[in-house]
C-alpha positions in Angstrom: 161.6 -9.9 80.6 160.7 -13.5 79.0 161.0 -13.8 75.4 157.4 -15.2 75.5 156.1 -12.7 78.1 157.4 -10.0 75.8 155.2 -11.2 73.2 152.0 -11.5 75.2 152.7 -8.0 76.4 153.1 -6.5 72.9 150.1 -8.9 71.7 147.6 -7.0 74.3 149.3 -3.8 73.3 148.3 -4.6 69.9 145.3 -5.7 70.4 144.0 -2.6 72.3 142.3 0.7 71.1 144.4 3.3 69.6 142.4 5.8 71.6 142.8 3.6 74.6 146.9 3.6 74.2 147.3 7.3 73.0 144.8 9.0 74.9 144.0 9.5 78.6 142.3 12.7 78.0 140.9 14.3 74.7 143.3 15.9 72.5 143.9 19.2 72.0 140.8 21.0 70.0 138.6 18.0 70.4 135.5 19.4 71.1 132.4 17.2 72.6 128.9 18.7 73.1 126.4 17.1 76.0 122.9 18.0 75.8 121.4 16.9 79.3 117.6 16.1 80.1 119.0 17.1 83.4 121.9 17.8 85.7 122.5 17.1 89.2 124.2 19.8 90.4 125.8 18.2 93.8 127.4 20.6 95.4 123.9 22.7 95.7 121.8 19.3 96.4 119.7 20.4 93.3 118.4 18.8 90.3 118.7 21.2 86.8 116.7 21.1 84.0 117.6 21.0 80.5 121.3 21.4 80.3 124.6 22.0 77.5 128.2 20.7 78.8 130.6 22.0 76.5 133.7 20.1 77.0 136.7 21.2 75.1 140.3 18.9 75.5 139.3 17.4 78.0 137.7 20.0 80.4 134.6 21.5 80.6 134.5 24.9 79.0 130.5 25.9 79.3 127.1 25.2 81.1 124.3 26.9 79.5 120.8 26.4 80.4 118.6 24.5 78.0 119.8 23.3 74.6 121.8 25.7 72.2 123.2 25.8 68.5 125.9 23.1 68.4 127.2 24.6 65.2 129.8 27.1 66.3 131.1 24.2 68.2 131.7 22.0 65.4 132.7 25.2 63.2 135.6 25.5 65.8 136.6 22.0 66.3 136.9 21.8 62.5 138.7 24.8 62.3 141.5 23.9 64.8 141.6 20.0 63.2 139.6 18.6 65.9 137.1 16.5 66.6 133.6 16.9 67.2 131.0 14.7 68.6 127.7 15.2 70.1 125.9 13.5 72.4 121.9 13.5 73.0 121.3 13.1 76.3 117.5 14.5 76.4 116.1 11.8 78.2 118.5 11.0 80.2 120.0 12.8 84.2 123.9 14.0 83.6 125.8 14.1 86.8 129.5 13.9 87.8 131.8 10.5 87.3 130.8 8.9 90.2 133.7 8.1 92.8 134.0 4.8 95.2 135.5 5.0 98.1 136.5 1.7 98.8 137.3 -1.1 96.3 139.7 -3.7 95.7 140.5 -4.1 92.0 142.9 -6.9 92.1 141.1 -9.6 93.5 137.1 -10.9 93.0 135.0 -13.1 95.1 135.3 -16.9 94.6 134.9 -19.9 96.0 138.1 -21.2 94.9 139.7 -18.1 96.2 141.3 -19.9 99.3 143.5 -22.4 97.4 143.7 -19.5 94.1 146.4 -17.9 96.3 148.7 -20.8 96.6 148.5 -21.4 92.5 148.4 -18.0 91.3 151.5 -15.6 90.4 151.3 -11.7 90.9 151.2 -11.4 87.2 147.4 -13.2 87.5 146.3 -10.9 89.8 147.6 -7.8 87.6 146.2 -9.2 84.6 142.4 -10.0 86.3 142.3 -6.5 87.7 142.3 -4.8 83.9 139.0 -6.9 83.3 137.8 -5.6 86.7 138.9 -1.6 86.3 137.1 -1.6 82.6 134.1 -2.7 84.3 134.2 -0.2 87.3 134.7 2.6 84.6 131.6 1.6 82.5 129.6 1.0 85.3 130.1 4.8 85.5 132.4 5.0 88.2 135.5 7.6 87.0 137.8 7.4 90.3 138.3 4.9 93.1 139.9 4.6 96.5 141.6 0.8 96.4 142.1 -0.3 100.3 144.6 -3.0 100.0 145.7 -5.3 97.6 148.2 -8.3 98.1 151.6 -7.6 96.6 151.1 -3.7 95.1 149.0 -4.9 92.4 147.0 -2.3 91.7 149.9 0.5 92.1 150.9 -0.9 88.6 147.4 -1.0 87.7 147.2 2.7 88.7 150.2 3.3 86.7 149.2 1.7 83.5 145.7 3.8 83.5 147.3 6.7 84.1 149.4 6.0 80.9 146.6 5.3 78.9 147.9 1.8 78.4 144.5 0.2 79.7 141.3 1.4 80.2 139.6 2.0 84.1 139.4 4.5 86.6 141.1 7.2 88.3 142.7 4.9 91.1 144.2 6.1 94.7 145.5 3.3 95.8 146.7 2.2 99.5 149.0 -0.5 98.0 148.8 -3.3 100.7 147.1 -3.3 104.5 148.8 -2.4 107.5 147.4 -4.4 111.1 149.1 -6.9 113.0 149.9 -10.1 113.5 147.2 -12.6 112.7 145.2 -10.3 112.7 142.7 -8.8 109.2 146.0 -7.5 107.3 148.0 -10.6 108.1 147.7 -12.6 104.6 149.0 -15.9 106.4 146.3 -16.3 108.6 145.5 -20.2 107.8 148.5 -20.7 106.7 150.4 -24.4 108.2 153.2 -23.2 110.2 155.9 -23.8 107.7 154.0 -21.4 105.4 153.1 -18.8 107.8 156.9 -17.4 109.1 156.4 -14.2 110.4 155.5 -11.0 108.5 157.2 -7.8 109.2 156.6 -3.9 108.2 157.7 -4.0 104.6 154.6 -6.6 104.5 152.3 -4.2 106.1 152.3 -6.3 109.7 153.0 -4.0 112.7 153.3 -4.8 116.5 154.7 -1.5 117.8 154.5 2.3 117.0 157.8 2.1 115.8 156.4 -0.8 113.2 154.0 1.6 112.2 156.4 4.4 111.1 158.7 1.9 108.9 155.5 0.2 107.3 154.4 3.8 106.1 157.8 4.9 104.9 158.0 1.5 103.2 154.1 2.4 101.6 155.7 5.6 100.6 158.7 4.1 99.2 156.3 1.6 97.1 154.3 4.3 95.5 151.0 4.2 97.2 148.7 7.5 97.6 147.2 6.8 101.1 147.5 4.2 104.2 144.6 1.6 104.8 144.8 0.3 108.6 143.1 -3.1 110.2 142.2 -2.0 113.2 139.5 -4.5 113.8 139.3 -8.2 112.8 137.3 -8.6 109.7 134.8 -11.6 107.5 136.5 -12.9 105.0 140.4 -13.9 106.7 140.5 -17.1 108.4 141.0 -16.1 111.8 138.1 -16.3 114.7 136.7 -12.4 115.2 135.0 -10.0 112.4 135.3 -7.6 115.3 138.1 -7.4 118.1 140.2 -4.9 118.4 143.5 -6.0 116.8 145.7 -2.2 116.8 146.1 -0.1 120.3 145.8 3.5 120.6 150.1 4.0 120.0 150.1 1.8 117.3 147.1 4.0 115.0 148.6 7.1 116.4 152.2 6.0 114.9 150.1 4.9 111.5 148.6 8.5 111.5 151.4 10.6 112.2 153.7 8.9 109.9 150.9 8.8 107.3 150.4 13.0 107.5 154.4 13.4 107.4 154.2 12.1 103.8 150.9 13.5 102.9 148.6 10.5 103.1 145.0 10.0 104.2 144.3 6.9 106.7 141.4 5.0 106.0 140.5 2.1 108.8 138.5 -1.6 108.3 136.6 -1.7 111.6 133.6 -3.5 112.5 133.4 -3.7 116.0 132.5 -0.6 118.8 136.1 -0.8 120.5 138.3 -1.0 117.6 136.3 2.2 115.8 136.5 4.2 119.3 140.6 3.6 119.0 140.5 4.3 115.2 138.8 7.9 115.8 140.8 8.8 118.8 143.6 7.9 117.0 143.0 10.2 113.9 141.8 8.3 110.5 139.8 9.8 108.0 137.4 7.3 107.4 135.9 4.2 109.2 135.3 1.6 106.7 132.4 -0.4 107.4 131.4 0.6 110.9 129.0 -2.1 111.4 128.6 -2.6 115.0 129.4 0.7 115.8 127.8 2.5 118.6 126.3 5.7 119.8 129.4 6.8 121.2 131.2 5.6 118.6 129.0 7.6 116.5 128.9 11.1 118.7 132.9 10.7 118.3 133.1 10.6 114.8 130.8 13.8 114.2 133.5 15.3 117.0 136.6 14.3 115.1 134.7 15.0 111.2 135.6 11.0 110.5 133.9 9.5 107.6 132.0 6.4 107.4 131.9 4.4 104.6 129.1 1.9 104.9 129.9 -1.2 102.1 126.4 -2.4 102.6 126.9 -4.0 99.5 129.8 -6.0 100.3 127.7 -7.1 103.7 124.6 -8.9 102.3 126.5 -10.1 99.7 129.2 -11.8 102.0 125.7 -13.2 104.0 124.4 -14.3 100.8 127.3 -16.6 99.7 127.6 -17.7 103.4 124.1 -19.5 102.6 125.7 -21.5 99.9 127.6 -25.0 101.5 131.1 -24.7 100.6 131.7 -21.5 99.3 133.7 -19.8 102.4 135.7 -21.5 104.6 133.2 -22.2 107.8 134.5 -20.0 110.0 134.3 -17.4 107.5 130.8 -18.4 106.8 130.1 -18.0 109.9 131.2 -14.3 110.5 129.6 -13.2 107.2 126.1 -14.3 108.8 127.3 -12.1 111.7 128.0 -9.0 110.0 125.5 -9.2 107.0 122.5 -8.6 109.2 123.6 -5.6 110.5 125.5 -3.4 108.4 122.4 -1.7 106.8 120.5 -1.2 109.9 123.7 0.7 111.5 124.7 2.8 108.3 120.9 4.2 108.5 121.3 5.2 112.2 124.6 6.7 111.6 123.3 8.5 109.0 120.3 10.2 111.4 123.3 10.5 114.3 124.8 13.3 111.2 127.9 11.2 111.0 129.7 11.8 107.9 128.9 9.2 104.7 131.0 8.8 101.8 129.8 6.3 99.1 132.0 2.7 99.0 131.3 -0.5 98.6 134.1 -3.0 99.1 133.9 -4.3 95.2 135.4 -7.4 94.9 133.7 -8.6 98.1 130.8 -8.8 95.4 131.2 -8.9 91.8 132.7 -6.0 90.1 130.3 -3.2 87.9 127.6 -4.1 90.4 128.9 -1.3 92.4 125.5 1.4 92.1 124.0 -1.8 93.9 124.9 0.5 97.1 123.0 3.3 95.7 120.1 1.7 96.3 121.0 -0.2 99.6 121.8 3.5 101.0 118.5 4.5 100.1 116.7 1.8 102.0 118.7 2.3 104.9 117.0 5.9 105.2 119.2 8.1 103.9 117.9 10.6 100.5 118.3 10.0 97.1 120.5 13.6 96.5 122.4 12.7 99.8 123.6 9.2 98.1 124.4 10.8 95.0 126.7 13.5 97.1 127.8 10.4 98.9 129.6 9.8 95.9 130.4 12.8 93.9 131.1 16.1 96.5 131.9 14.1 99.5 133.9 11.0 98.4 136.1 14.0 96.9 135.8 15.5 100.4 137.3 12.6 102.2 140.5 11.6 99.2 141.0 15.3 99.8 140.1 16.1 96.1 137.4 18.3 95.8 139.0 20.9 94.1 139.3 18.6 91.4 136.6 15.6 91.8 132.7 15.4 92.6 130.9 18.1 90.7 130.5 19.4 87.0 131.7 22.7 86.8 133.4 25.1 84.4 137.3 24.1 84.2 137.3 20.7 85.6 138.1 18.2 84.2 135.4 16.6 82.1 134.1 13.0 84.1 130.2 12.9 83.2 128.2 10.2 83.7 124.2 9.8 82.8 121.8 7.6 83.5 118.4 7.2 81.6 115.3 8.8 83.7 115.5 11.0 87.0 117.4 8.4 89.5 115.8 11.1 92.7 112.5 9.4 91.2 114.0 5.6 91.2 117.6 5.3 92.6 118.2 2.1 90.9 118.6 3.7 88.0 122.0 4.2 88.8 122.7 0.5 87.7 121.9 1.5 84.4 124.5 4.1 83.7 123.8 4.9 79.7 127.0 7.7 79.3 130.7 7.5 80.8 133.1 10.2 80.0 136.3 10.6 82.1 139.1 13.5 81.3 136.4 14.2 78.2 136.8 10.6 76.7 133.7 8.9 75.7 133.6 5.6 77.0 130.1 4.5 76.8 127.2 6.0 74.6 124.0 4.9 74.3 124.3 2.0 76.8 127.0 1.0 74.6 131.1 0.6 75.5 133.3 2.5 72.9 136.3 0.4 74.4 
């Protein structure tokens, strides 16, 4: 390391929140009470009334009914040299940290975000993605499924939360994208010729089964939790489709099997009807996107128990900007008014077909901490206020195979509460308000206000 990068690391060490470098759950004897208006409870689809949460280190230790004597709380706390704190919540709906299942912390929307990649370094990526995570977390999302970065960004950004070094949320992270060449994963698609050269495996760029089994070994080598696939072409890379099919049959099989040998999930980018029928057959988890999928497509996911993950969010807004002269490159202009149409439309039928939906919403496509945005998107697509909120608590946990930890409030878990002011079954866009953010029994926003 740089004399001078030494110093701007130890300045932003400096500079941050004791808690925030010491702490990445409550200390031992810290005790916090949380007296809830109500509580979702999301595992039974019902809405509680008055509620305690009595979280102790970092985990919850009691739900009682209604509101109770907070003194032999504090009485204990003192006694063991904790801290106590506690929280009125009366007038506000407590629910678990809320978990999205598709995000990319590392990079925003821009319109200088074509020529950014030929000035920028790595290190402006990694540093960007810190302002990004703080905002996910108070936006009241706890944990996050990151589907591709560019160079493993966000595996150091993973790290560095988990150390307690820098505020955000619990992050899974698939490291870079795996598809082929030219094709949605391909990063050089655009590129003049003498820039291009030709990406291999260790890049994430596949042509052959055997591809796919040294791209996932080299995923596992690098650190990441799970394998995100391009099986379909997609809106905002330079290249002509949103939606051909860009992986065969072999080649997601090879993905799959490889992925399962070292433990991971696959999640797939597909928009188009061919390249989802290959995905399922082939054995992801999750379809990300899904927008022109079809009934068959649909009648095979509910076979095979693959998710969908609808990103409406990231759809419109992608349409939106496309409106805007000069903001995408034309041909990706041109693809986002393709896609943004339809994307809400589909995720309501697939919802009625009894496909699976786990919450995600493809945040840095739009601005991130906007991310509840989807919440109300889902909502107008048809589906239920309590099936939206499950969408992103008890089955996002489902799908990153983490429900034994993730998704609900419940005695022993770890302590990830969120609140929002009012009943958000009555008004769903109260979820862009979140008012409360605790993850691992760390207060992080009270009152509306960050603590970080």
């Amino acid at each position: 390391m740089s004399p001078r990068l030494a110093l701007l690391v130890a300045a932003t060490l400096v500079s941050l929140p004791c808690s925030v470098l010491n702490a990445q759950t409550a200390p031992a004897h810290d005790v916090t009470v949380l007296h809830c208006g109500h509580l979702v409870d999301t595992v039974a689809g019902k809405l509680l009334g008055e509620t305690t949460v009595v979280v102790d280190a970092g985990r919850i230790k009691e739900i009682r009914a209604g509101q109770v004597d907070a003194k032999p709380y504090q009485a204990a706390a003192n006694a063991a040299g904790g801290q106590y704190r506690y929280v009125d919540l009366a007038n506000a709906t407590c629910m678990p940290g809320l978990i999205d299942a598709h995000v990319h912390l590392t990079m925003e929307t821009s319109p200088t975000g074509y020529s950014d990649q030929f000035r920028w370094n790595t290190a402006d990526y990694a540093v960007r993605s810190t302002v990004y995570a703080r905002r996910t977390l108070l936006a009241g999302f706890t944990t996050v499924r990151n589907l591709a970065d560019g160079n493993n960004e966000s595996i150091a950004l993973r790290n560095a939360i988990n150390a307690g070094i820098v505020p955000g949320p619990r992050i899974y992270t698939a490291g870079k994208a795996i598809g082929s060449t030219g094709g949605h994963a391909d990063a050089t698609d655009g590129y003049r010729m003498d820039l291009a050269g030709d990406p291999g495996p260790k890049d994430g760029i596949i042509n052959s089964p055997e591809d796919a089994w040294k791209a996932v070994r080299q995923h596992y080598k690098d650190g990441a939790d799970l394998i995100k696939i391009m099986p379909s072409g997609g809106v905002l890379d330079e290249s002509a489709s949103a939606d051909n099919a860009q992986l065969t049959i072999p080649e997601i099989q090879a993905v799959v099997a490889a992925a399962h040998d070292y433990g991971f999930t696959v999640a797939a980018h597909a928009h188009g009807a061919e390249a989802i029928r290959r995905a399922v057959i082939g054995g992801v988890d999750s379809i990300e996107h899904g927008t022109f999928m079809d009934a068959t497509d649909m009648q095979l996911m509910k076979q095979h128990g693959t998710y969908l993950v609808p990103t409406i969010i990231a759809g419109k807004y992608a349409q939106e900007m496309a409106e805007k002269p000069g903001y995408f490159p034309p041909q990706v202009a041109r693809k986002a008014k393709e896609v943004g149409p339809v994307i809400q439309a589909n995720a309501g039928r697939a919802y009625k077909a009894g496909v699976k939906i786990a919450f995600g919403t493809d945040a840095a496509v739009y601005p991130h901490g906007e991310n509840a945005k989807e919440f109300e998107y889902m909502v107008q697509a048809g589906m239920p206020p309590m099936f939206v909120l499950q969408a992103a608590t008890t089955h996002a946990a489902d799908l990153l195979h983490k429900s034994a930890l993730l998704g609900q409030v419940a005695v022993g878990r770890g302590a990830d509460v969120v609140a929002v002011p009012g009943n958000p079954l009555d008004d769903i866009t109260l979820m862009q308000h979140v008012s409360f953010v605790m993850k691992d029994g760390v207060v992080y926003k009270v009152d509306g206000k960050p603590t970080i």
